[in-house]
DRENRO-52107 format. One record per residue (C-alpha): x, y, z. Coordinates in steps of 0.1 Angstrom, whole numbers, padded with zeros to 4 digits, always signed. Each point is the difference from the previous one (the first is absolute). Layout:
BEGIN
XYZ ...
// end
This chain:
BEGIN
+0916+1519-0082 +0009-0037+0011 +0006-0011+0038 +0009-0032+0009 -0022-0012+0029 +0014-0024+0032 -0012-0028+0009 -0020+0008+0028 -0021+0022-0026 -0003-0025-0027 -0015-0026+0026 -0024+0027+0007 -0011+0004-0035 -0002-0033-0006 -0024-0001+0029 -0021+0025-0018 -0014-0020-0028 -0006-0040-0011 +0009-0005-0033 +0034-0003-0014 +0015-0015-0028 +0028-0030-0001 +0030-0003-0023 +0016-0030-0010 +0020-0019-0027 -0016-0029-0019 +0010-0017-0026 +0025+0026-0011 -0028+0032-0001 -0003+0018+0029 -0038+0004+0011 -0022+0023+0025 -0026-0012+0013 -0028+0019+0024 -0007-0015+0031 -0019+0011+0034 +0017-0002+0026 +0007+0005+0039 +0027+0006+0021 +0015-0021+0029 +0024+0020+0015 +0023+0008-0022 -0010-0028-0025 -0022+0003-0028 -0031-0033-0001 -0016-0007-0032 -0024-0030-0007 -0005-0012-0036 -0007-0029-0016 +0017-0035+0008 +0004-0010-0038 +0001+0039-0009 +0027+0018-0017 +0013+0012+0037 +0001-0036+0015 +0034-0007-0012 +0017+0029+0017 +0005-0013+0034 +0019-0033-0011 +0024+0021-0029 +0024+0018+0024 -0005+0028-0023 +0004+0036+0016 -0032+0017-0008 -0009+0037-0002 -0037+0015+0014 -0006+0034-0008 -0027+0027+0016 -0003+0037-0014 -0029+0025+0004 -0002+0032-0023 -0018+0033+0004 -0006+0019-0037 -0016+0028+0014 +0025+0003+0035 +0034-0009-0031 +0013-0022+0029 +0001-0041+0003 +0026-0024+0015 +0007-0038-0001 +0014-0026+0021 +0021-0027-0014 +0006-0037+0017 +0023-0028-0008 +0004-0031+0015 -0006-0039-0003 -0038-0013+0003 -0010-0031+0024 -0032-0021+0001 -0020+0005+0031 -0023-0021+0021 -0037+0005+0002 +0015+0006+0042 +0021+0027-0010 -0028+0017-0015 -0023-0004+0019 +0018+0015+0026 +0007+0034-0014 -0025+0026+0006 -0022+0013-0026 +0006-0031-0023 -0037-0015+0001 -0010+0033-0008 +0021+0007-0030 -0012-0019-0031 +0017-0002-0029 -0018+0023-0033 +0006-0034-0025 -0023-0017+0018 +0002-0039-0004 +0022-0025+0019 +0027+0023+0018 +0006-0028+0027 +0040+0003-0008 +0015+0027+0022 +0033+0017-0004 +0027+0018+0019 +0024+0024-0017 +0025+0009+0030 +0017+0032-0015 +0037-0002-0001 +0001+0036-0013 -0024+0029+0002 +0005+0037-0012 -0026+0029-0015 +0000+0028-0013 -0026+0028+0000 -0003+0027-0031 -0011+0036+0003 -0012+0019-0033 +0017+0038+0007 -0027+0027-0003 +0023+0024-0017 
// end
């Protein structure tokens, strides 16, 4: 069985967990990448590399889609949370001044000095029940 989930939910479960993965047009092939992340608000901050394959995002104009999901095998249940929205570049200010961001390091490792914004212009989820009949 399939439910959709509200939005109050889906920030909720996005809360839950730090690692999420970012969809996004280049070059004509659409490509998912997995990123760490945490929230602000409603917003979704991810640092990656200046000259990476992110760093381009912000100054495209592109709408973007971050996706979350959890699964249980042994419970047959899971959901997932869908964003879309544009990306902007943010200031070493602006992240310094969200909590939990010294604390949160990206798993890549390396120079991840470029942070990111994705302010979600659309959010839904859905959450899927295995019947035990």
């Amino acid at each position: 069985m399939i439910t959709e989930v509200n939005e109050k939910d889906c920030h909720a479960l996005l809360s839950s967990t730090t690692v999420g993965r970012l969809g996004f047009v280049q070059d004509g092939r659409v490509l998912v990448i997995p990123v760490n992340y945490v929230l602000d608000g409603s917003d979704v901050v991810i640092r990656t590399a200046p000259d990476g394959l992110l760093s381009g995002l912000s100054s495209s104009r592109e709408v973007v889609a971050f996706e979350v999901d959890h699964h249980d095998d042994l419970g047959g249940s899971g959901w997932s949370v869908l964003l879309n929205g544009p990306v902007t570049e943010m200031t070493a200010e602006e992240v310094d001044a969200i909590p939990g961001t010294r604390r949160a390091r990206p798993w890549a490792g390396g120079d991840r000095s470029l942070a990111l914004r994705l302010h979600p212009e659309s959010v839904s989820g859905r959450r899927v029940h295995r019947d035990r009949g």
